[in-house]
OpenMM code with the backbone's topology and positions (N, CA, C; nanometers):
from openmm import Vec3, app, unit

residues = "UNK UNK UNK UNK UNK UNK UNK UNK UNK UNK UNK UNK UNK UNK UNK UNK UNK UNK UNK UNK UNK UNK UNK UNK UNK UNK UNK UNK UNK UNK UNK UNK UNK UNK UNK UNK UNK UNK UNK UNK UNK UNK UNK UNK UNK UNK UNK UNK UNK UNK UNK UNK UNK UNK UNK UNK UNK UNK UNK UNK UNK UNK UNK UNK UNK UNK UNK UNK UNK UNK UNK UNK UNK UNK UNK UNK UNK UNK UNK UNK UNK UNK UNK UNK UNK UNK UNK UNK UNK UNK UNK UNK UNK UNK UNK UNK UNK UNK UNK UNK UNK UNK UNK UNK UNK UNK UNK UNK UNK UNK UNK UNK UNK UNK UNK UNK UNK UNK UNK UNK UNK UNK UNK UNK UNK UNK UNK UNK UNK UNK UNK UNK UNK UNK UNK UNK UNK".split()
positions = [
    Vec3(12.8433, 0.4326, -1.8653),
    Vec3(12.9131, 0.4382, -1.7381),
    Vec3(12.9962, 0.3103, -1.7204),
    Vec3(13.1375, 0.2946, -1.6572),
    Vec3(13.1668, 0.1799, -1.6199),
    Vec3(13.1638, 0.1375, -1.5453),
    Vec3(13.1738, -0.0195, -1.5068),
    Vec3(13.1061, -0.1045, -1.4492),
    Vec3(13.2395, -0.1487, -1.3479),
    Vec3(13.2350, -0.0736, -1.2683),
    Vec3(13.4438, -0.0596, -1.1832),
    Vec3(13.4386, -0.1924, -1.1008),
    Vec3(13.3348, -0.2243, -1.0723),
    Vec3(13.3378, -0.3632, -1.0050),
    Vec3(13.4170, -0.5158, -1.0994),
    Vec3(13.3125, -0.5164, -1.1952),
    Vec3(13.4125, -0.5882, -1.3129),
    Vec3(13.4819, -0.5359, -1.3316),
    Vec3(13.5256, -0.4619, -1.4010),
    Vec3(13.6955, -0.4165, -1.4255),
    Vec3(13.8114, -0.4731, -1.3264),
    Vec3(13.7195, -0.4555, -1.1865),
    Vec3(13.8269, -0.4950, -1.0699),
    Vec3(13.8703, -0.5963, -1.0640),
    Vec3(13.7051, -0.6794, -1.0668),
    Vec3(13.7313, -0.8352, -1.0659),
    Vec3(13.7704, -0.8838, -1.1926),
    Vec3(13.7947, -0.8332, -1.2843),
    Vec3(13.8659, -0.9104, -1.4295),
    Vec3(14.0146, -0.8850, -1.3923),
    Vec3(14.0439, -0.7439, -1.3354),
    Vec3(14.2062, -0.7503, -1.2833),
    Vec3(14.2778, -0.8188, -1.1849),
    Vec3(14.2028, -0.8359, -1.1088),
    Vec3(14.2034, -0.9273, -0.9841),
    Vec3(14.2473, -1.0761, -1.0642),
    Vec3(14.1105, -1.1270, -1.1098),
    Vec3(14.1362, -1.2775, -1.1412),
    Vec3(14.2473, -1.3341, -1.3256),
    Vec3(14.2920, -1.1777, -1.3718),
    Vec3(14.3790, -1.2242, -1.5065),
    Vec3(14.5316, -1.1539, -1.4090),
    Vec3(14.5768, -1.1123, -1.2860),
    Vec3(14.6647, -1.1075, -1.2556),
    Vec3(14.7746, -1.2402, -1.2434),
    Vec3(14.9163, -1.2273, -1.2062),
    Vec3(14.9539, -1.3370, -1.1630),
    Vec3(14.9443, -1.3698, -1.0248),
    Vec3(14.9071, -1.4669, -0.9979),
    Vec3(14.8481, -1.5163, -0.8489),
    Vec3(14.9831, -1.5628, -0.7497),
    Vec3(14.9507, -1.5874, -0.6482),
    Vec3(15.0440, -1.6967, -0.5416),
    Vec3(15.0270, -1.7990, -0.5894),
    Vec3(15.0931, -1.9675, -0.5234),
    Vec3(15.0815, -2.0596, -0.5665),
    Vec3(15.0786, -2.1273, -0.4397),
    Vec3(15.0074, -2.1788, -0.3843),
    Vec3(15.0090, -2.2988, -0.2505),
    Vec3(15.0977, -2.3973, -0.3002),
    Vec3(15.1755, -2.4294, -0.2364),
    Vec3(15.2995, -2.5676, -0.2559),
    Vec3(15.2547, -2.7073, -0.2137),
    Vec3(15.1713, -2.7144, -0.0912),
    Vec3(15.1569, -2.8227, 0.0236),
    Vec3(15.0320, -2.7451, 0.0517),
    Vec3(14.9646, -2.8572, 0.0747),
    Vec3(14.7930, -2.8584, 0.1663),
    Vec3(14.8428, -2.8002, 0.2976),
    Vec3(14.7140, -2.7216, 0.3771),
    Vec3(14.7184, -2.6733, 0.4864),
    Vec3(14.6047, -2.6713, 0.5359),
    Vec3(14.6478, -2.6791, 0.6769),
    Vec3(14.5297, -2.6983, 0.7659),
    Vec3(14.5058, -2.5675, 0.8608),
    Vec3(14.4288, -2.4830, 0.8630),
    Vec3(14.3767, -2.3796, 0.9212),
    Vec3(14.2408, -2.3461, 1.0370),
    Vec3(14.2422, -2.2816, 1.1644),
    Vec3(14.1232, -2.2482, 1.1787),
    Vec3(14.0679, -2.0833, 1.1703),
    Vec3(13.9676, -2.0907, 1.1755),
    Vec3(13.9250, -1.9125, 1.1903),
    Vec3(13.8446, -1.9215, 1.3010),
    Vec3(13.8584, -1.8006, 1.3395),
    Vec3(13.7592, -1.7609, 1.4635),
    Vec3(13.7636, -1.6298, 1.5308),
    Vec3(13.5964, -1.6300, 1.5549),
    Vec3(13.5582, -1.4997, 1.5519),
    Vec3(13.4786, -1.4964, 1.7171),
    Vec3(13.5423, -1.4716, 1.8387),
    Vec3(13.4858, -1.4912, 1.9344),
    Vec3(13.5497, -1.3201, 1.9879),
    Vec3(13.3765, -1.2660, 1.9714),
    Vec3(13.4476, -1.1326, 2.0603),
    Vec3(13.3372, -1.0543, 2.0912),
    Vec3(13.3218, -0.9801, 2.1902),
    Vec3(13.2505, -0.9202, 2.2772),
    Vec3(13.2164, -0.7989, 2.1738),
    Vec3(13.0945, -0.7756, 2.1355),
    Vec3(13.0248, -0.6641, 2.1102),
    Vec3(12.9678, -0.5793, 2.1348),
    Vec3(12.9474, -0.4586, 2.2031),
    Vec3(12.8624, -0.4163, 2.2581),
    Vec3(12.7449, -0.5094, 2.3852),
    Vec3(12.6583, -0.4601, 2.3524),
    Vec3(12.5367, -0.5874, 2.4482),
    Vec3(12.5580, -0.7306, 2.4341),
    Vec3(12.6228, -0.7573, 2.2946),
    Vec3(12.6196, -0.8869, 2.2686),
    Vec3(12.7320, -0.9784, 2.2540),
    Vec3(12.7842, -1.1042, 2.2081),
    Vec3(12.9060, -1.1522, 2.2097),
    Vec3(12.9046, -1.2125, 2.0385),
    Vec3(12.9774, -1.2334, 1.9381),
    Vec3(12.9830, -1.2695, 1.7927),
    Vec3(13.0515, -1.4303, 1.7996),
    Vec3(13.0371, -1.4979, 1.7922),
    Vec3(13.0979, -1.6313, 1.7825),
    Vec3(13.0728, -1.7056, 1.6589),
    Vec3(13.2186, -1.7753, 1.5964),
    Vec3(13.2171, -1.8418, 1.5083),
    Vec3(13.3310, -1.9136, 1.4848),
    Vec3(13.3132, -2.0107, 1.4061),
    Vec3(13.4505, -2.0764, 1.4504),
    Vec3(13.4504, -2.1953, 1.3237),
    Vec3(13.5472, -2.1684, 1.1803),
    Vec3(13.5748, -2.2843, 1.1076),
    Vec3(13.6574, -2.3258, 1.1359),
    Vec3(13.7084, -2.4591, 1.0575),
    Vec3(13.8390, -2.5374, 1.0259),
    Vec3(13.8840, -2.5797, 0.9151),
    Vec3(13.9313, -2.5409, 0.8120),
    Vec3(13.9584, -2.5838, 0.6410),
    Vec3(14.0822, -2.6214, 0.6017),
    Vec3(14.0911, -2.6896, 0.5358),
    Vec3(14.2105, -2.7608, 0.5040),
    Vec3(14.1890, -2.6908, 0.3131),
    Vec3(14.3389, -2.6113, 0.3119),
    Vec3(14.3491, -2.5443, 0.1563),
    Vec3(14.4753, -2.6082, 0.0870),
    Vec3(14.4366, -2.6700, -0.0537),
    Vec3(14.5175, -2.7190, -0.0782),
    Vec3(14.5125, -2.6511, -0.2610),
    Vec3(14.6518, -2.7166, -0.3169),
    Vec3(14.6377, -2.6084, -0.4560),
    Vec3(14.5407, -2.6974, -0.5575),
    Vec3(14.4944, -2.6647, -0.6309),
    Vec3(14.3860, -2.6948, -0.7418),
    Vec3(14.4333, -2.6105, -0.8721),
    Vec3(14.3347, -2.6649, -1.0138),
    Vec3(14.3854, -2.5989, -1.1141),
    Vec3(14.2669, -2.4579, -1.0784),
    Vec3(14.1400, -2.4637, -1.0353),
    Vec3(14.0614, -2.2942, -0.9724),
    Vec3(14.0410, -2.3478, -0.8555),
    Vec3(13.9567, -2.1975, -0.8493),
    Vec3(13.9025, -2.1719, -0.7186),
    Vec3(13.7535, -2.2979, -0.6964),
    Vec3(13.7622, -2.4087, -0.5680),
    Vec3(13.6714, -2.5132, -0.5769),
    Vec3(13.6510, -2.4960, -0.4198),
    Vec3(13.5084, -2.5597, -0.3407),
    Vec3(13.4834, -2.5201, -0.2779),
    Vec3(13.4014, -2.6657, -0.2153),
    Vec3(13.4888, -2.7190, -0.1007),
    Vec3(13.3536, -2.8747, -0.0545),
    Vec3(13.3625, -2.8534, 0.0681),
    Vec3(13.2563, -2.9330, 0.1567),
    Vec3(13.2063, -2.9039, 0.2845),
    Vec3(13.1554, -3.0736, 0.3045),
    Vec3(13.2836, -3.0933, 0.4236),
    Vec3(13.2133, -3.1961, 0.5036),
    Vec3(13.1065, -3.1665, 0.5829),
    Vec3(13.0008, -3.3442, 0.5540),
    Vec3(12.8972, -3.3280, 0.6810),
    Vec3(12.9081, -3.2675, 0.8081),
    Vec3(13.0478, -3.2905, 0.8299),
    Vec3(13.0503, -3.2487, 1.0050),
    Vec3(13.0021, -3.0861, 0.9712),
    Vec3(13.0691, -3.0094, 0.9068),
    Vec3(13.1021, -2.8706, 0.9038),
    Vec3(12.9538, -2.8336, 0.8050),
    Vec3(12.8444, -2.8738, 0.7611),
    Vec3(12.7555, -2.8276, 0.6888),
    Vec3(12.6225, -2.8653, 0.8076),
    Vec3(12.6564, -2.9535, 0.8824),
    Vec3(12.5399, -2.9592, 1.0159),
    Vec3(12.5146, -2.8111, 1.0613),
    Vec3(12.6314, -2.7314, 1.0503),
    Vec3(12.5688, -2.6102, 1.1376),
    Vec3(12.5260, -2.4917, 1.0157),
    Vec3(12.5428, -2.5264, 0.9265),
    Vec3(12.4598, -2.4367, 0.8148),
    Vec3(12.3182, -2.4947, 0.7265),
    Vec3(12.2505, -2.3792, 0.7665),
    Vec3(12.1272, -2.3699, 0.7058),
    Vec3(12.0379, -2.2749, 0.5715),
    Vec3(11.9553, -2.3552, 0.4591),
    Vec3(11.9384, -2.1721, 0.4081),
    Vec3(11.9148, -2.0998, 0.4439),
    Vec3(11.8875, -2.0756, 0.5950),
    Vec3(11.8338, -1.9318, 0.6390),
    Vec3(11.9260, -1.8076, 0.6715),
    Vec3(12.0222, -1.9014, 0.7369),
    Vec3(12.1706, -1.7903, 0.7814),
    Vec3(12.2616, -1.8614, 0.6880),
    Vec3(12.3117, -1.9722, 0.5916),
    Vec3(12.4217, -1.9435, 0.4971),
    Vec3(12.5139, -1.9013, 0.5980),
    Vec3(12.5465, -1.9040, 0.6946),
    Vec3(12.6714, -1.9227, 0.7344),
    Vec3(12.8420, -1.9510, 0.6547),
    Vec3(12.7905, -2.0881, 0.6163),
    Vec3(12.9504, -2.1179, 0.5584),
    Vec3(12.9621, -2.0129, 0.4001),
    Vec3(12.8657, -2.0034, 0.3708),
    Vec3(12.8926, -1.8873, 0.2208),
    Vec3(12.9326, -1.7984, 0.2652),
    Vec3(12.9505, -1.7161, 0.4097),
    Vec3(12.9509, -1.5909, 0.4549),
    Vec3(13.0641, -1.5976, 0.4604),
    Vec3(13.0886, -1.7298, 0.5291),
    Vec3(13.2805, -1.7420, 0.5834),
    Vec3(13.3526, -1.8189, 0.4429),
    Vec3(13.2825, -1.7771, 0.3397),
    Vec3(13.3982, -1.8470, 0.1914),
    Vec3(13.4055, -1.6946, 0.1538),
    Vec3(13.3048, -1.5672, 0.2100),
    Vec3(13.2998, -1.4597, 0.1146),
    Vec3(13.4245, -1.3881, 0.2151),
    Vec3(13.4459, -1.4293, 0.3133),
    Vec3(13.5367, -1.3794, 0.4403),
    Vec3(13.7194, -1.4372, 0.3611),
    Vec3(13.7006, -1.5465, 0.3709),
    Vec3(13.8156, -1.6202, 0.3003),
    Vec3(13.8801, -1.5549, 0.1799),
    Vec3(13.7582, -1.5019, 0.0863),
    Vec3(13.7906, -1.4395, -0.0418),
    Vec3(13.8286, -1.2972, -0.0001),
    Vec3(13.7753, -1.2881, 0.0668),
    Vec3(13.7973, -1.0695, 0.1099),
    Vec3(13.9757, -1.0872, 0.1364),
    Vec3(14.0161, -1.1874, 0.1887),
    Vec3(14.1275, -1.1908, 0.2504),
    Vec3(14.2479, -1.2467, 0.0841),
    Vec3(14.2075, -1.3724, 0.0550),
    Vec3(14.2809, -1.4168, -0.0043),
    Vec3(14.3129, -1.3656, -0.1458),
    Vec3(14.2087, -1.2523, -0.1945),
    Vec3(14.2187, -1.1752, -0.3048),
    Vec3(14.3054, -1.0166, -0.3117),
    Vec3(14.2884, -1.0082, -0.1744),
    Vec3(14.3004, -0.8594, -0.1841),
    Vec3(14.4689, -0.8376, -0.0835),
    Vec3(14.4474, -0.8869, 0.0123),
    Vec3(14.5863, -0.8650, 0.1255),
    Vec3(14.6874, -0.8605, 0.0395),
    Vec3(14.7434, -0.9514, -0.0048),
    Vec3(14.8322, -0.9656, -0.0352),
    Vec3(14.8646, -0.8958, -0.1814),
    Vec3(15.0025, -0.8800, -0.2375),
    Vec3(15.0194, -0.8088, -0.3835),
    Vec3(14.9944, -0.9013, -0.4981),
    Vec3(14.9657, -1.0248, -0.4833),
    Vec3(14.9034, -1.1222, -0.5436),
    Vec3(14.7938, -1.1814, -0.4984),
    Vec3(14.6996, -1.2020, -0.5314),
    Vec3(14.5836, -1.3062, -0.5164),
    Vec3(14.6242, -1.4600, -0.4867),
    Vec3(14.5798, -1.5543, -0.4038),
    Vec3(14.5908, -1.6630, -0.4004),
    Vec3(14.5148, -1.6933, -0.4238),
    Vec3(14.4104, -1.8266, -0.5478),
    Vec3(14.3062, -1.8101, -0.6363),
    Vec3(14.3058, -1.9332, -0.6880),
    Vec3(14.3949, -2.0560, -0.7263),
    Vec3(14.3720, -2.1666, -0.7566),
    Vec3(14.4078, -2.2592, -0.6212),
    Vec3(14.3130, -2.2610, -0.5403),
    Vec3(14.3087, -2.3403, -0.4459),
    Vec3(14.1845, -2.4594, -0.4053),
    Vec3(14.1205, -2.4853, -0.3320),
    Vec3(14.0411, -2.6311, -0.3100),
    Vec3(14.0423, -2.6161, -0.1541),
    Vec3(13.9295, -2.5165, -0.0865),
    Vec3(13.8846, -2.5173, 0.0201),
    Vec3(13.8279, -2.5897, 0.0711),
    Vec3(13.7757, -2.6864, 0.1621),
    Vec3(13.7367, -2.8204, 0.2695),
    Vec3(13.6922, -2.7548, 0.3409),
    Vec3(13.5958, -2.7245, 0.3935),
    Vec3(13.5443, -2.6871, 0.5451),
    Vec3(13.5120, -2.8145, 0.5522),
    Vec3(13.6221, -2.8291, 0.7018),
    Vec3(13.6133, -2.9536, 0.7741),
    Vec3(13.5318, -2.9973, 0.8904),
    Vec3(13.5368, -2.8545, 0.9556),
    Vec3(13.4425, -2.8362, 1.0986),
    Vec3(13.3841, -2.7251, 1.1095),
    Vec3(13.2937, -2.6629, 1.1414),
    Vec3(13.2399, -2.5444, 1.1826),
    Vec3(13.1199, -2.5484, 1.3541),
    Vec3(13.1700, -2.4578, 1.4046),
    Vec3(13.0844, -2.4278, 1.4809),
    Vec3(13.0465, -2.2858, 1.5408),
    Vec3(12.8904, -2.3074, 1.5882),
    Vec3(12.8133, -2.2215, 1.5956),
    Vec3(12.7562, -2.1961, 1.7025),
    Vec3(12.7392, -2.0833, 1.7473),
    Vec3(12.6264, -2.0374, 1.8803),
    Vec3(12.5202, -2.0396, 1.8427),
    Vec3(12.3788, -2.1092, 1.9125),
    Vec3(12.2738, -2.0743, 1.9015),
    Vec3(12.1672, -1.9014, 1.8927),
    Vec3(12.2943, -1.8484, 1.9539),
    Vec3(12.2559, -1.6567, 1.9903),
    Vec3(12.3612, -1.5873, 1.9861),
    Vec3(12.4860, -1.6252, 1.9855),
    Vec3(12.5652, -1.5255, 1.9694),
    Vec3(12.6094, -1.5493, 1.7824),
    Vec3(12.5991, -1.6580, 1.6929),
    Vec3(12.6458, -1.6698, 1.6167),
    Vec3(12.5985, -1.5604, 1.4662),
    Vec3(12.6388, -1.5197, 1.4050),
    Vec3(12.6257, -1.4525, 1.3409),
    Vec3(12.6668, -1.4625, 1.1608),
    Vec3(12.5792, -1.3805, 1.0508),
    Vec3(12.6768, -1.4206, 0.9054),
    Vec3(12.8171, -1.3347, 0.9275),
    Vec3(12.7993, -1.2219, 1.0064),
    Vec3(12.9058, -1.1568, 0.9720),
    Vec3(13.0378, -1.2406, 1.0743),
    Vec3(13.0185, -1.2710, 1.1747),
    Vec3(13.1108, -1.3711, 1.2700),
    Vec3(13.1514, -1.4728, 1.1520),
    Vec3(13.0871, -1.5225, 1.0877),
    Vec3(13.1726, -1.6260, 0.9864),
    Vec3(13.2251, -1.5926, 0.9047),
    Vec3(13.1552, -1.4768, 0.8507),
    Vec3(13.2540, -1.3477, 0.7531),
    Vec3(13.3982, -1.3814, 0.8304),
    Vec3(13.3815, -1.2825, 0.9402),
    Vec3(13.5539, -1.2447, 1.0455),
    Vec3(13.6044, -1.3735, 1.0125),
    Vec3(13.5333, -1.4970, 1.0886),
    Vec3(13.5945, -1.6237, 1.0821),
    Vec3(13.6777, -1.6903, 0.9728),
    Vec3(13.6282, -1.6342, 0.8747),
    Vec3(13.6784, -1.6862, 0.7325),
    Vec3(13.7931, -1.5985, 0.7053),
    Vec3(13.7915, -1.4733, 0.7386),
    Vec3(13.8946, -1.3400, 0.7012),
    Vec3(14.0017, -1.4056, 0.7918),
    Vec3(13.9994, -1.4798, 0.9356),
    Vec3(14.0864, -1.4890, 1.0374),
    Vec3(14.1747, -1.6209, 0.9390),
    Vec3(14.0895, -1.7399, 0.8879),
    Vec3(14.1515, -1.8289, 0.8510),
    Vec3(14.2369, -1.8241, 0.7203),
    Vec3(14.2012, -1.7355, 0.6086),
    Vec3(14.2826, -1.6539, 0.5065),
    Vec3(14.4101, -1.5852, 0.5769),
    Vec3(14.4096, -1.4986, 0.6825),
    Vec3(14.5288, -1.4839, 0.7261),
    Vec3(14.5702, -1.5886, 0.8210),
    Vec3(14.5354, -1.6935, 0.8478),
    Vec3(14.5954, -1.7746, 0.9367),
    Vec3(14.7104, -1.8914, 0.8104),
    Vec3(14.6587, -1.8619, 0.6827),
    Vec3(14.7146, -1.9515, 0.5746),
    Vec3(14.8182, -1.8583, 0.5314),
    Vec3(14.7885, -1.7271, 0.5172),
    Vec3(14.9281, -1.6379, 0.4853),
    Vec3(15.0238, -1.6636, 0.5742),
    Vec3(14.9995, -1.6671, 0.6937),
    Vec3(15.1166, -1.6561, 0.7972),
    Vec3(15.1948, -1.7861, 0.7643),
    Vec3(15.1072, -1.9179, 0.7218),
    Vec3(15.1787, -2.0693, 0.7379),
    Vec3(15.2806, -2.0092, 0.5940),
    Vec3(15.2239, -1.9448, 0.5302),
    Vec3(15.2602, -1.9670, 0.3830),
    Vec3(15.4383, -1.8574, 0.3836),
    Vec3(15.4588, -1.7846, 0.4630),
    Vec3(15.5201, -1.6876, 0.5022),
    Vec3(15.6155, -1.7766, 0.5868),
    Vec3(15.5774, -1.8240, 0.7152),
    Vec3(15.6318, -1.9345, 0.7899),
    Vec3(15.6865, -2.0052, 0.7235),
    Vec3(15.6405, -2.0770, 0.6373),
    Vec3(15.6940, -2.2365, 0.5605),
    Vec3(15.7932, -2.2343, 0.4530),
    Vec3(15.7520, -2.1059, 0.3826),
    Vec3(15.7504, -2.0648, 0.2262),
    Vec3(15.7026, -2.1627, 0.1773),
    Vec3(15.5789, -2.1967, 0.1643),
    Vec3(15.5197, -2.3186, 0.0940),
    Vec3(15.4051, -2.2101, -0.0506),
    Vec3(15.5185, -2.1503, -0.0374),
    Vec3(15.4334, -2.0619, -0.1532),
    Vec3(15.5834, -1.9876, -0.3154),
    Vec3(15.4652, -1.9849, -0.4175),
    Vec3(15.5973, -1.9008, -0.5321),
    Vec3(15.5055, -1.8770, -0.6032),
    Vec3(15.5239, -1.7781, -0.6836),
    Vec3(15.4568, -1.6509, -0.8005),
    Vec3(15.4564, -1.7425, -0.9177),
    Vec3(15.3129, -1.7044, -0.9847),
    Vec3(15.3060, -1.8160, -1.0677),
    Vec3(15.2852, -1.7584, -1.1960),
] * unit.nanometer
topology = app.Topology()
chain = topology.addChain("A")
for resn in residues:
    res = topology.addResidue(resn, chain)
    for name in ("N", "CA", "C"):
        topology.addAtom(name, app.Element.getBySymbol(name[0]), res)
């Protein structure tokens, strides 16, 4: 049987990618009324180009993650949903910073940092669209 997941992700990551030109500074956020409950989340990352995909976390922004909820992994898997797939190229050699993050004690959620991370992937397309700080590589 094949294994369509790899296949995907081998096409995905041997495609030709975007190229970030200039570092950028982004936030995400995920503040929205759910049913009974409210989802809150909220990064800040600064993406800049690299030769791969690299991934660091200031103290400020790792205070609110723990192993129990992994938070900020949720909102890098949010970042990736966005930055792999939206677009007709992948953007893929970059150098993510989570600079700040914050969290609700009860409304915060993995999947809110998911959104959060998806919001800040398109908040970098738009600069990248805006600026043209981007070219096919």
């Amino acid at each position: 049987m094949n294994s369509y997941l790899t296949e995907w992700a081998a096409q995905i990551l041997s495609s030709s990618s975007m190229t970030l030109r200039a570092p950028v500074e982004v936030v995400g956020i995920r503040d929205q009324h759910m049913g009974p409950r409210w989802e809150f989340a909220q990064i800040k990352v600064k993406i800049e180009p690299a030769d791969s995909f690299e991934v660091q976390i200031d103290p400020l922004a790792r205070a609110v993650d723990s192993d129990e909820n992994g938070y900020l992994d949720w909102a890098i898997m949010g970042l990736l949903d966005v930055l792999l797939t939206a677009e007709t190229r992948p953007l893929k050699n970059i150098r993510v910073t989570f600079i700040e993050a914050k969290n609700h004690p009860v409304d915060s959620s993995q999947m809110a940092f998911r959104h959060a991370g998806r919001d800040a992937a398109r908040n970098v397309f738009q600069i990248m669209k805006d600026n043209a700080f981007s070219s096919a590589a």
